[in-house]
C-alpha positions as CSV (number, residue, x, y, z in Angstrom):
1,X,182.1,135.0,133.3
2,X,182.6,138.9,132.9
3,X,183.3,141.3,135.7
4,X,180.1,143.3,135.4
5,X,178.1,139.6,135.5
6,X,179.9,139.2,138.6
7,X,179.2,142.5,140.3
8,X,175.3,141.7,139.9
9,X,175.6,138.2,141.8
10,X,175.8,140.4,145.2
11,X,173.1,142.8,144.0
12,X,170.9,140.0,142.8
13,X,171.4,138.2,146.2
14,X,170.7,141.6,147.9
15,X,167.3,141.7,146.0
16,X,166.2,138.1,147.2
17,X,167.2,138.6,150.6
18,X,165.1,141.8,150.7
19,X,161.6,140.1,149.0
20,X,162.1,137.2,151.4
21,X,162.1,139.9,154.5
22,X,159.1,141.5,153.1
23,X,157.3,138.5,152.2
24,X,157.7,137.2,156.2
25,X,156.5,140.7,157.1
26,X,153.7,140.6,155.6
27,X,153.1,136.8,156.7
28,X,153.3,138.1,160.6
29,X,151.0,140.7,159.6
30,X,148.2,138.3,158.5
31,X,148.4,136.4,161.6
32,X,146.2,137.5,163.6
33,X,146.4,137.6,166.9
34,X,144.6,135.4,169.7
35,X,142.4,137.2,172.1
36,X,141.5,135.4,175.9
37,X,138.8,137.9,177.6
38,X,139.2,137.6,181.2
39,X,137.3,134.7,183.6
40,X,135.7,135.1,186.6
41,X,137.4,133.2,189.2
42,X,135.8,133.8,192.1
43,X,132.3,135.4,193.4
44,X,130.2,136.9,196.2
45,X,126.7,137.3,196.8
46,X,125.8,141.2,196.8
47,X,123.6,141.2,200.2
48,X,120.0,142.8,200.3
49,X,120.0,145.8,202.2
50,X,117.4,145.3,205.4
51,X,116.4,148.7,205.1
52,X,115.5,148.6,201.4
53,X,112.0,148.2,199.7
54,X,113.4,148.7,196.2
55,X,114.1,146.1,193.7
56,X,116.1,146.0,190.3
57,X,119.3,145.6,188.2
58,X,122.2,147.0,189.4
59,X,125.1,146.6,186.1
60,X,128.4,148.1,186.8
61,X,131.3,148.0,184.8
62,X,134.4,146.7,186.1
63,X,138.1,147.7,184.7
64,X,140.6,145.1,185.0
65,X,144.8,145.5,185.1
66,X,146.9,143.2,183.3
67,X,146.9,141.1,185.9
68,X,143.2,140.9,186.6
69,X,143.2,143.1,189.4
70,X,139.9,145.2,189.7
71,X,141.1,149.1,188.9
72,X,138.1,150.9,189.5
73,X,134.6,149.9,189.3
74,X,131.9,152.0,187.4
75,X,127.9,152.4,187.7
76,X,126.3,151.9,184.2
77,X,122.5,151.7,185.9
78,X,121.8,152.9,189.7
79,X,119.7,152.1,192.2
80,X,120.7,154.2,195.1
81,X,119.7,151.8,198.2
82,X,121.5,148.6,195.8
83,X,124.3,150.0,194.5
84,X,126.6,150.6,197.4
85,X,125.9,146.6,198.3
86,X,126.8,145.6,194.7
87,X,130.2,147.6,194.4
88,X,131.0,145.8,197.9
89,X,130.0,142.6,196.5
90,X,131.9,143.2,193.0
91,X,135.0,144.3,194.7
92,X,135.4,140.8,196.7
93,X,135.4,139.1,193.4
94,X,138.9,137.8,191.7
95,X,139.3,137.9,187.7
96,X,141.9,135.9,185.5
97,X,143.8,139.0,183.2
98,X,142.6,139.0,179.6
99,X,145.6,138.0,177.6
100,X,146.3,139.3,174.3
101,X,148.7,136.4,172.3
102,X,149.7,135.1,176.2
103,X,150.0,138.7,177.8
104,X,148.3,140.3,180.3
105,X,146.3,143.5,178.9
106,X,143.5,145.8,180.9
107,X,140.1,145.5,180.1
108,X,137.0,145.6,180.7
109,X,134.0,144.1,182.4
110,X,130.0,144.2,182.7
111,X,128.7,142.8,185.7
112,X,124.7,143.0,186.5
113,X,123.7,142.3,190.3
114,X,120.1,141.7,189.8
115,X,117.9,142.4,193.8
116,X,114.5,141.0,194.5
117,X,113.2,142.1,198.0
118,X,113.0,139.0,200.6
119,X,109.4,137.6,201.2
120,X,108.5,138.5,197.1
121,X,108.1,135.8,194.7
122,X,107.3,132.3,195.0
123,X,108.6,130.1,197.9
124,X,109.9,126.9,196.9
């Protein structure tokens, strides 16, 4: 075998080595990743105000830590005698984190409390 034959062996092997990295690269890249949105664990009734004549949805949006810890909580619809009794309601609930391939992330939440005045409707 001649020398320069021998000098490409390394540079050759080099070249492999380098397609086969790229080639797993792009295999990780394809994979795509697995997405878990967060549970509900745990809820409480939102209480009718006794003072209150007003009925309605109530949806708030509720931002979750990594761990599923409620961060803040956000009014997406108001109703100004319901609300306060629905954020007190929302924050007494416990959430299981969204995971993003097994880890914790933040996100995101909606959560409607829906109020019908006592006395109104059908009685079962």
């Amino acid at each position: 075998m001649k020398t320069s034959a021998l000098r490409r062996i390394p540079l050759v092997l080099a070249s492999f080595a380098m397609a086969a990295s790229i080639c797993a690269g792009i295999a990780r890249a394809q994979t795509p990743l697995r997405y878990e949105p967060p549970t509900v664990i745990s809820t409480a009734e939102a209480l009718y105000p006794i003072n209150s004549v007003a009925s309605g949805t109530v949806v708030l949006e509720v931002h979750l830590d990594k761990s599923g810890s409620i961060d803040s909580v956000e009014v997406l619809h108001d109703i100004p005698s319901l609300t306060g009794p629905a954020i007190t309601a929302v924050k007494k609930w416990r959430f299981g984190a969204a995971k993003l391939d097994g880890h914790g992330i933040a996100s995101v939440i909606p959560v409607a409390f829906t109020f019908v005045p006592p006395n109104v409707g059908p009685r079962i």
